[in-house]
N, C-alpha and C positions, 0 to 999 in steps of 0.2 A: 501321825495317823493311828499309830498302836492305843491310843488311848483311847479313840474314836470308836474301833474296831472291838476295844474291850468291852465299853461302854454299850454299843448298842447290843452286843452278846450277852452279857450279864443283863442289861433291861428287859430282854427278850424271852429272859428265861428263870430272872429269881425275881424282878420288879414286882411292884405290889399288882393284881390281877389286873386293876383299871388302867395301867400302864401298860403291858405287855403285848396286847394286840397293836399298839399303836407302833410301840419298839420293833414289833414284827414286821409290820408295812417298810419302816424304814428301814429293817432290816436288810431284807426282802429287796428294796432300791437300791439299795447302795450293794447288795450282792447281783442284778441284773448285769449279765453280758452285754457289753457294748463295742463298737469297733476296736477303741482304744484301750478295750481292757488285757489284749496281750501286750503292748506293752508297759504294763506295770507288774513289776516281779511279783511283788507281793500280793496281786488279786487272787488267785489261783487257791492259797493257799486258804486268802482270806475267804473266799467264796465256799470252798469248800467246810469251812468250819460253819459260816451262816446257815449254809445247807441242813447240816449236822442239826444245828440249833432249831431250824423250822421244821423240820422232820418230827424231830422227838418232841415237840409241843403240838404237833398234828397229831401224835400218836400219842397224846397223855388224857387217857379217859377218865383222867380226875379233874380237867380241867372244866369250865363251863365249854358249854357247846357254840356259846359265841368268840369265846376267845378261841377255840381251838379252829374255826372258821378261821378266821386273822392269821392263823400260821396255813394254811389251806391256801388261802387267797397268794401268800405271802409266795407258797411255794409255787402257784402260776406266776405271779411277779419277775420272779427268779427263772422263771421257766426248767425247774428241776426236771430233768430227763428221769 
């Protein structure tokens, strides 16, 4: 799974721009709380780096304003408190 997790993190955030919203939706899924996600050690950890990642591409006003929407959406996905 570390490869999966690196994988969608890097797409998320260096992929070429036509990529990156998409990487961010799926980002964004695969970081959603779900019953079963306390127990897997490693969500917590992973989650919180997705976070990190959807954050700072919401907050990058260099990007276009349609992708930075995709890290937006991503972050209700996630349901980022």
């Amino acid at each position: 799974m570390p490869g999966l997790v690196d994988g969608l993190v890097d797409a998320s955030a260096r992929a070429a721009h036509e990529v990156r919203p998409f990487a961010a939706l799926a980002l964004a899924l695969a970081a959603e709380e779900r019953e079963q996600s306390g127990s897997v050690p490693a969500f917590q950890p992973f989650r919180a780096r997705a976070l990190e990642t959807l954050r700072t591409g919401a907050e990058d006003d260099r990007l276009d304003p349609g992708i930075r929407g995709a890290y937006l959406v991503g972050l209700g996905i996630a349901r980022d408190r």
